[in-house]
C-alpha positions in Angstrom: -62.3 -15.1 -6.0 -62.8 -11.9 -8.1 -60.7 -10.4 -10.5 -60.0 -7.3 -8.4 -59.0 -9.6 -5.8 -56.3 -11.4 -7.8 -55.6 -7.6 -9.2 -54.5 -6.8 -6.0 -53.1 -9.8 -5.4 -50.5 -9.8 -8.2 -49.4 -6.0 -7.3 -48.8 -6.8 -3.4 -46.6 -9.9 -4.8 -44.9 -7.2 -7.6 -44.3 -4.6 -4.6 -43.1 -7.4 -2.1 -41.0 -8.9 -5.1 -39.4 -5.2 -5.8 -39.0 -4.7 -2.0 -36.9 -7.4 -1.6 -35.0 -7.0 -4.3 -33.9 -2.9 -3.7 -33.9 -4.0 0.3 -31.0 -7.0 -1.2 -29.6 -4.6 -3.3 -28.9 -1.9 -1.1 -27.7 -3.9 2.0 -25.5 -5.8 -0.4 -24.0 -2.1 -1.4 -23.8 -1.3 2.0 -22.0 -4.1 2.4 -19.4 -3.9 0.3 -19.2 -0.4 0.6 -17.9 -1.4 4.6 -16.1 -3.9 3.5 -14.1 -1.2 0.8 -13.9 1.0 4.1 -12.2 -1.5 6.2 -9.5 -2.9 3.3 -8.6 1.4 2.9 -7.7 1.4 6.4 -5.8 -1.7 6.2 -3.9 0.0 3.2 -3.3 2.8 5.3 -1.6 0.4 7.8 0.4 -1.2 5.9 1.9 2.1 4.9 2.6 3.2 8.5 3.9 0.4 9.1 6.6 0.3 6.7 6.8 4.3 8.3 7.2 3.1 11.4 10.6 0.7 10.1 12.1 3.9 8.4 13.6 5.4 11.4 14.8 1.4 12.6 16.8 1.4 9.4 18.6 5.0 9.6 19.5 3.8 13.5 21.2 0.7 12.5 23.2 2.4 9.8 23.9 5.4 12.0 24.8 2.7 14.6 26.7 0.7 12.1 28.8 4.2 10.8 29.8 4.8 14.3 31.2 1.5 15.4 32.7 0.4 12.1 33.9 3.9 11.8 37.5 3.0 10.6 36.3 0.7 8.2 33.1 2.6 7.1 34.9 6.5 6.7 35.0 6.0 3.2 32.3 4.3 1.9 30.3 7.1 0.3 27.5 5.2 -0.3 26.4 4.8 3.4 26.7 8.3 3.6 24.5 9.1 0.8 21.8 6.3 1.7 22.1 8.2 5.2 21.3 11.0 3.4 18.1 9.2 2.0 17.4 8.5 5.0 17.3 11.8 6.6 14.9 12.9 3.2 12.3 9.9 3.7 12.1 10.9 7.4 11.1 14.6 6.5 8.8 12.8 3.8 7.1 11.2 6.6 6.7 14.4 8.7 5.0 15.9 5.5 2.7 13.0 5.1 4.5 12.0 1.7 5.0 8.6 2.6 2.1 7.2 0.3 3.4 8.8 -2.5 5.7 7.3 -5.6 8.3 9.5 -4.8 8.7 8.0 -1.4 8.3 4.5 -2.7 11.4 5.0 -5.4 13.6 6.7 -2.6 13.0 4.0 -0.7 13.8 1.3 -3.5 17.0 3.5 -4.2 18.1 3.5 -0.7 17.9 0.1 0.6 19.4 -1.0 -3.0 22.2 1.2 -2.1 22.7 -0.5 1.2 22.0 -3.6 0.2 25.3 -2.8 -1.7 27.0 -2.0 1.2 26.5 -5.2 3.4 26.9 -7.4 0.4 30.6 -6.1 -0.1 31.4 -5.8 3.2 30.4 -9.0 5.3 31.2 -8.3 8.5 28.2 -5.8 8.4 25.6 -8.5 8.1 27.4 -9.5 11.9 24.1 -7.7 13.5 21.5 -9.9 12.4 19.2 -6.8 13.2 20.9 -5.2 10.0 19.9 -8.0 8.0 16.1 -8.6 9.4 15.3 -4.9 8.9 16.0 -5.2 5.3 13.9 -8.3 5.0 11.0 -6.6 7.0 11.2 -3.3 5.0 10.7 -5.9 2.1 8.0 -8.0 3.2 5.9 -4.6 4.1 6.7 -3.6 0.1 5.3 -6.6 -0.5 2.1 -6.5 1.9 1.4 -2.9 1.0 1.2 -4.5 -3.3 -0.9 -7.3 -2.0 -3.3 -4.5 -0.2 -3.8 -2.6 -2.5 -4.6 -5.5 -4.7 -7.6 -6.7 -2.5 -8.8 -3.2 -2.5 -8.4 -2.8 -6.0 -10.2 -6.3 -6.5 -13.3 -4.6 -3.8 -13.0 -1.7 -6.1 -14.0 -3.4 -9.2 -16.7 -5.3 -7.9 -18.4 -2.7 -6.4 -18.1 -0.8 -9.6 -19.2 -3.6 -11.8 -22.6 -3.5 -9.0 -23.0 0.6 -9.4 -23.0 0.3 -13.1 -25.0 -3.1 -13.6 -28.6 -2.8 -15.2 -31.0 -2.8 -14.4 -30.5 -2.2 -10.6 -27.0 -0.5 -10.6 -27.9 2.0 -12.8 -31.6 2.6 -12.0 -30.6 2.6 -7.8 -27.1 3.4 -7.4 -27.7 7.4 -8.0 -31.0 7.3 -5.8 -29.4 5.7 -2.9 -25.9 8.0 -3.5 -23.7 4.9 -4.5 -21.3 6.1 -6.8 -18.0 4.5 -8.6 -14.9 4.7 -6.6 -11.3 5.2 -7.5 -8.8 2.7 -7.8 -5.1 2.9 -5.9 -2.5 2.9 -8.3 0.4 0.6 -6.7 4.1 2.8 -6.2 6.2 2.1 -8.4 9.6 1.1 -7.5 12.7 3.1 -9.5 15.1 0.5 -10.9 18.2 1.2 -10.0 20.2 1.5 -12.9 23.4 2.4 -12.0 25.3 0.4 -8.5 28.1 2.3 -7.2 31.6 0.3 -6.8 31.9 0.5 -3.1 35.7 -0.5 -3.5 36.2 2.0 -6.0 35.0 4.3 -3.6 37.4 2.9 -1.0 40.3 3.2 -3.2 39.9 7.2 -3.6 
């Protein structure tokens, strides 16, 4: 065979060799490019969901006010987390209710009720009282464990963008560039619990 032969030879292997390995690059990307895609909308559902269980919450309390209302008048504190209530509804209309001023009034208000049924036992009669609270809580912790897998997508398909040889000499010629990160809310610790007998007693 001649040389020009095994010339040719070696560059189809080289070409075929770099073929496959851009085609396996950029599929891969497009892969987990989708699969970033789908996990962002699952974040985004976890959020309306816990949306959706707002409204649930400021009917059981209204609810709750309106039958208990002898024993309830005074208790400040359902008033005020009712109050909350109203403000995380209008967040919602506004589209606020990915932010982490929506997350902290939400921490703040259920602590505040949470303070309320613990007292005052005969609240936790309605079992629907109680299972809100424990759904509003699991969504908390589903929209954490989200944004977690995103954030874990996030990083490896970073770590691919800016990886040399391929990530750095391909990324920018096939438009794959670095993504952001979600940064988790952050819950507001509540510092101070009000004394719902105190506030009987007034």
């Amino acid at each position: 065979m001649k040389k020009s032969t095994w010339i040719i030879l070696i560059v189809v292997v080289i070409l075929l060799g770099l073929y496959g390995a851009i085609k396996g690059f950029y599929n891969n990307m497009v892969s987990m490019d989708e699969q970033i895609n789908s996990q962002q909308a699952q974040v985004e559902n976890v959020y309306e969901r816990r949306v959706d269980l707002v409204p649930q919450v400021a009917a059981v309390v209204k609810n709750y006010v309106e039958y208990e209302g002898s024993t309830l008048e005074n208790i400040t504190a359902l008033r005020t987390q009712s109050q909350n209530l109203q403000q995380l509804d209008q967040m919602v209309e506004n589209g606020n209710y990915t932010s982490a001023e929506f997350s902290s009034l939400l921490a703040s208000t259920l602590g505040g009720l949470r303070v309320a049924v613990e007292a005052y036992p005969e609240l936790k009669a309605n079992e629907q009282f109680t299972n809100l609270f424990v759904t509003l809580e699991g969504s908390e912790n589903r929209i954490r464990t989200e944004i977690m897998n995103y954030n874990d997508m996030i990083a490896s398909y970073n770590l691919k963008v800016r990886s040399f040889p391929w990530g750095k000499l391909l990324s920018g010629l096939f438009g794959f560039e670095q993504k952001d990160r979600i940064t988790p809310p952050a819950d507001k610790e509540i510092k101070e619990v009000p004394d719902v007998d105190e506030m009987l007693n007034n």
